[in-house]
N, C-alpha and C positions, 0 to 999 in steps of 0.2 A: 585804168584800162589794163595795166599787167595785173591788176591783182584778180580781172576776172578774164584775165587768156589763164593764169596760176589754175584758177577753180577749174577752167573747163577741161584742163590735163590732169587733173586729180584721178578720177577713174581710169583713164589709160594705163597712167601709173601704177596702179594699183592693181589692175590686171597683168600688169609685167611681172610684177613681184612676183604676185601668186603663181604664172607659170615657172618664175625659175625657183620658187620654193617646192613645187611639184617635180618639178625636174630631178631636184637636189636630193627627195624622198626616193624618187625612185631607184636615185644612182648608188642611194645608202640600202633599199631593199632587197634590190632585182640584181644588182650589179656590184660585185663583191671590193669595195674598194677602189674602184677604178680600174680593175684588174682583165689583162686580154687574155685571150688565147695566142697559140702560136700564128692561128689564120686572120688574128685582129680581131674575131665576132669578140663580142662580151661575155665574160664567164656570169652564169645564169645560177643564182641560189634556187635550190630545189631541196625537195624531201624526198628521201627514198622510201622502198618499201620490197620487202623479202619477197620472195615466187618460194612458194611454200607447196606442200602437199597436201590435201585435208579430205575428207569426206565431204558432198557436196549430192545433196536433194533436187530433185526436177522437179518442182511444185509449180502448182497453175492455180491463181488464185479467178475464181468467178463469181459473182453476184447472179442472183436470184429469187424467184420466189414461192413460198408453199403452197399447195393444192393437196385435199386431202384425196384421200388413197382413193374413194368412191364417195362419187355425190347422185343423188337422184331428186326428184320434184314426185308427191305424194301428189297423187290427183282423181278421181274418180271414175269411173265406168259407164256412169247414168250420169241424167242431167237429173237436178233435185233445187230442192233451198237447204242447205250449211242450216243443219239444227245445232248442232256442236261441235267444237274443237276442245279436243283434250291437253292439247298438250301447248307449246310455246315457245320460244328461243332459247335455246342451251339448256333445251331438259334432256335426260338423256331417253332414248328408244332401247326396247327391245323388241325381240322378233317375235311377229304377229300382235304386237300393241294397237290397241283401237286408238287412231289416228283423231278420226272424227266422224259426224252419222250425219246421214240426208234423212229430212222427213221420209218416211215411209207408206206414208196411207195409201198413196197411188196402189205402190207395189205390193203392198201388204192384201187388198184389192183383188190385183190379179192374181195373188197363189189362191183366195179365196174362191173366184171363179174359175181356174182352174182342178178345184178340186172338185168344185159344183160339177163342169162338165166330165170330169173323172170318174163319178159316180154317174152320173148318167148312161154312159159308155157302157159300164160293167153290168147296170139293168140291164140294156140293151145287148148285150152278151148273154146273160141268162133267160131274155128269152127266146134269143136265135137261139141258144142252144136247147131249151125245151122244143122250140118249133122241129127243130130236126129231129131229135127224138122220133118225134110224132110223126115226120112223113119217113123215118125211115124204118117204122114198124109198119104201117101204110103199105110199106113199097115192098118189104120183109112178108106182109100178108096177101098182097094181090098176087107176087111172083108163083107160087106153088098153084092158086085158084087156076092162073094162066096158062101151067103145067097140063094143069087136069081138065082144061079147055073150060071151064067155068068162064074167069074172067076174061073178057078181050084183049086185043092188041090193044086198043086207045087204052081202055084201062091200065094195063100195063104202063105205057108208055105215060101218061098222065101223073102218074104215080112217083113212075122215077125222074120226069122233070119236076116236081114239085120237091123230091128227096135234093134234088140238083140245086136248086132254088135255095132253100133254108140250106142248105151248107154253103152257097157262095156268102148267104148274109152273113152265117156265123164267123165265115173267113174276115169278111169287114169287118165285123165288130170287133174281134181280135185285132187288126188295124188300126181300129179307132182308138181303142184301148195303150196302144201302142204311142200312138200321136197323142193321146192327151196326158199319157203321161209323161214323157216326154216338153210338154205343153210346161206342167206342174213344174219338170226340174227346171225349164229355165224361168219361171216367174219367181223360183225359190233362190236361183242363184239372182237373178236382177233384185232381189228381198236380200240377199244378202251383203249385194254391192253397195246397199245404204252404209251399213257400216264397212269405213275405210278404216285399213290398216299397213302397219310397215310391215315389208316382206321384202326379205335378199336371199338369197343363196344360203340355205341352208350350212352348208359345207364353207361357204366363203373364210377365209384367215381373220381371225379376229372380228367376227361378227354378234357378239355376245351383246355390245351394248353402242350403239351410235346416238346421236344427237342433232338435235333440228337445230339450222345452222338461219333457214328464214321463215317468217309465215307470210301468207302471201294474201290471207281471207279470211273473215270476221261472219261470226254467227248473223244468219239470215238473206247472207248472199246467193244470191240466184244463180246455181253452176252448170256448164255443159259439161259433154264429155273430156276427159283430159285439163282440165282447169285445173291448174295448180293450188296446191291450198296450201305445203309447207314443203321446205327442204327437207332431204336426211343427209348427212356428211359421215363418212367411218374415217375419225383422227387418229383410233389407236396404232394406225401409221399414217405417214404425211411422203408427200414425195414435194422434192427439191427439184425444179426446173430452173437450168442454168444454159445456156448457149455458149459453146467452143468452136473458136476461128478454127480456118485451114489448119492451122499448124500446128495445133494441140491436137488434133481429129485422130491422127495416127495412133497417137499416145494412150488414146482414153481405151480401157478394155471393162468390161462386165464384169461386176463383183469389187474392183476398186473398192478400196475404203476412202471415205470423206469426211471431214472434219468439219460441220457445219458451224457458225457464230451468225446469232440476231440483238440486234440491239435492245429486246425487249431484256435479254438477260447477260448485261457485260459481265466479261468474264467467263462466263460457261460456255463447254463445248457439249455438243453433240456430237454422235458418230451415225455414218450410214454409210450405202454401200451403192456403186452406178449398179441398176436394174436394169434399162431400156438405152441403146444408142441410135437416134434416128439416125436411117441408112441412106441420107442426102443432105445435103447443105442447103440450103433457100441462097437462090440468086440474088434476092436483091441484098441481104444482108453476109451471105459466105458464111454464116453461122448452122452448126448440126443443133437439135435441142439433146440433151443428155438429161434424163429425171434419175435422182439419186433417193431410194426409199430407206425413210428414218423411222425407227420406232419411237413412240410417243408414250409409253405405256401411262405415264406420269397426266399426260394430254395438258402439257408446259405450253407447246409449238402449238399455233394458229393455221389454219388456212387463210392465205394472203400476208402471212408475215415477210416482209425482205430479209435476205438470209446471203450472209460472205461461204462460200465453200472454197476449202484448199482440198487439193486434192495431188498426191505424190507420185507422181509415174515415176520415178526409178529413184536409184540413188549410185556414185557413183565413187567407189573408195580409190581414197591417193590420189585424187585430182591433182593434178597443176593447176594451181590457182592464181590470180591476181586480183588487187583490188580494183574494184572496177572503173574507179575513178582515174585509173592510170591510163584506161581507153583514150588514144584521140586519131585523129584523119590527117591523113598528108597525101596530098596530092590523088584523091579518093579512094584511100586506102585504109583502111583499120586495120594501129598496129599501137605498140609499147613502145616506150625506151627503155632501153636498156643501159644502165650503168656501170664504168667502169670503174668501180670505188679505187686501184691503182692508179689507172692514167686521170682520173674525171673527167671523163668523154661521154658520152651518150649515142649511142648505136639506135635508128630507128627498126624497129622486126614488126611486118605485117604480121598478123597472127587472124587463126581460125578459130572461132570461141565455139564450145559445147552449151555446157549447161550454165544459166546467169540466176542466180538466186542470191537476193537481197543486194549486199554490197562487195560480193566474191563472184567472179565469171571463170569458168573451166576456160585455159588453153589447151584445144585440141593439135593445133601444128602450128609452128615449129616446136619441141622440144626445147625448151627455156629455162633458165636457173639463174640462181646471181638475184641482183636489185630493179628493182623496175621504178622508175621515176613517178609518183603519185602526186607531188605539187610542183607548180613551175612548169608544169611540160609544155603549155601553149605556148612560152615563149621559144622553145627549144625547133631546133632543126636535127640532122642527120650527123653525127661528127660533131654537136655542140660541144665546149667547157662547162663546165658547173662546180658550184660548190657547196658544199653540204654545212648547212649553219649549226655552229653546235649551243645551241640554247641553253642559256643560264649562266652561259659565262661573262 
């Protein structure tokens, strides 16, 4: 019977130890000896670290992603059937390249009878104009007979409603002439909307040579007007879309340089420069969009690649700096301690921080120098002891 009350106090046991062997670790780590201060706390081993001056970068690192500079969808004017595609995914375009062609017979058709009624017209011009000819020598010959009392009034007047007559028709025919040719150009241009082709801006930045990014339609499809049949993409620049909080928003100005990195290429950088700042933030998100335009000349960078941008809004020489790790809270306050390598006391100072980059934060106020406590400080208070382990001995 004792030997199994023994067993059932074995783990109790053995939970004891291990708190006063925890104990024992900590009074050997945390607490220098056994050793107090004058007020009884415990003097607290800590690490210091210098308040220094240094130059110090405002950098705002964002993610995002590329869209090329200009994208469009080639599409048609007429409805037809897709006789051809010329071209394919990642060939590249030039301006005015024949894209692809619709059957033509329809159209080809109408300039035909367009021309048929064209010629028609123009008889019908040459004879209204002989016809007036003829009534207005008619009309040139009864006028003096009328003089001379020969011919009559009705004669007369017979005469030059008929001269009236052939010149309104000749006018129409001129008309006509007019409307069907007219007729002709648009059966010529709908004749030539068979064949599609790419066209941008002449004058556009870097438009020499673009690239079909999708095709969208295969020979024999039946298309209406505006059917897509392939993309164009222009990458010889890319623009970087990235979203900046409230509180970079002030910072960001036009023309910034950027440092972009994609994983497709570790290690290498890009350079570009912000282009556009949208001039509102979206409520539900509190984000501006900011597009940063990169040249591509190489055409390395994708449209839709994910992409890191750093971007440096200032820089800031002779900082007061501190390690940032030395930051902590008391009593909801953010401040350092401070060390007095003489007495070894520790002084808590709120402080107002500027710029934070990487593992150094700018002290804006108060005015600070001396050591700042970097490890050990959670245990510390205002007025703590400490003491500064010297390693390796």
């Amino acid at each position: 019977m004792k030997d199994k009350i023994k067993e059932n106090y074995k783990p109790a046991i053995i939970v004891v130890l291990a708190a006063l062997l925890g104990w024992r670790l900590y009074q050997e780590i945390f607490i220098s000896g056994g050793d107090t201060g004058q007020n009884g706390t415990a003097t607290v081993a800590v690490e210091l670290a210098p308040v220094r001056k240094a130059d110090l970068e405002d950098v705002g690192y964002f993610t995002g992603s590329l869209l090329p500079r200009s994208q469009y969808t080639v599409a048609p004017k007429i409805s037809g059937r897709l006789e051809r595609v010329l071209v394919n995914i990642g060939d590249p375009v030039r301006f005015d390249q024949l894209i692809a062609v619709l059957n033509d017979d329809e159209y080809a058709q109408q300039v035909d009878k367009a021309r048929a009624e064209l010629e028609v017209v123009k008889a019908n011009i040459e004879e209204a104009r002989s016809s007036l000819e003829v009534s207005r020598r008619e009309f040139e010959r009864v006028r003096p007979l009328h003089q001379q009392g020969i011919a009559s009034d009705s004669e007369l007047d017979a005469a030059q409603a008929r001269c009236n007559a052939q010149e309104a028709r000749y006018k129409v025919a001129l008309a006509q002439l007019s409307q069907r040719e007219a007729a002709l150009r648009e059966s010529l241009v709908r004749l030539a909307y068979t064949e599609i082709r790419a066209s941008w801006e002449k004058g556009d930045h870097n438009s020499q040579v673009r690239f079909v990014g999708e095709r969208y339609m295969d020979e024999g499809a039946m298309l209406t007007p505006n059917t897509a049949i392939v993309s164009i993409l222009d990458i010889n620049s890319l623009i970087a879309v990235i979203h900046i909080i409230e509180r970079d928003y002030p910072k960001v100005q036009d023309g910034m340089e950027a440092v972009i990195t994609t994983d497709a290429f570790p290690g290498r950088t890009f350079s570009g420069r912000i282009a556009r700042i949208a001039p509102l933030l979206k409520e539900t998100s509190r984000q501006a969009r900011v597009e940063i335009e990169i040249p591509n000349q190489d055409n390395l960078l994708k449209p839709g690649m994910f992409i890191r941008a750093k971007i440096v809004f200032g820089t800031r020489r002779q900082a007061t700096v501190i390690p940032l790790v030395a930051l902590v809270r008391r009593e909801g306050r953010q401040g350092i301690f401070l060390a007095d390598t003489q007495s070894l006391k520790v002084r808590f100072v709120p402080v107002a921080l500027g710029i934070v980059n990487g593992e150094l934060a700018e002290v804006v106020e108060p005015a600070v120098s001396g050591s700042v406590v970097s490890m050990g400080q959670h245990l510390l208070e205002d007025g703590a002891s400490i003491t500064v382990p010297k390693y390796g001995e």
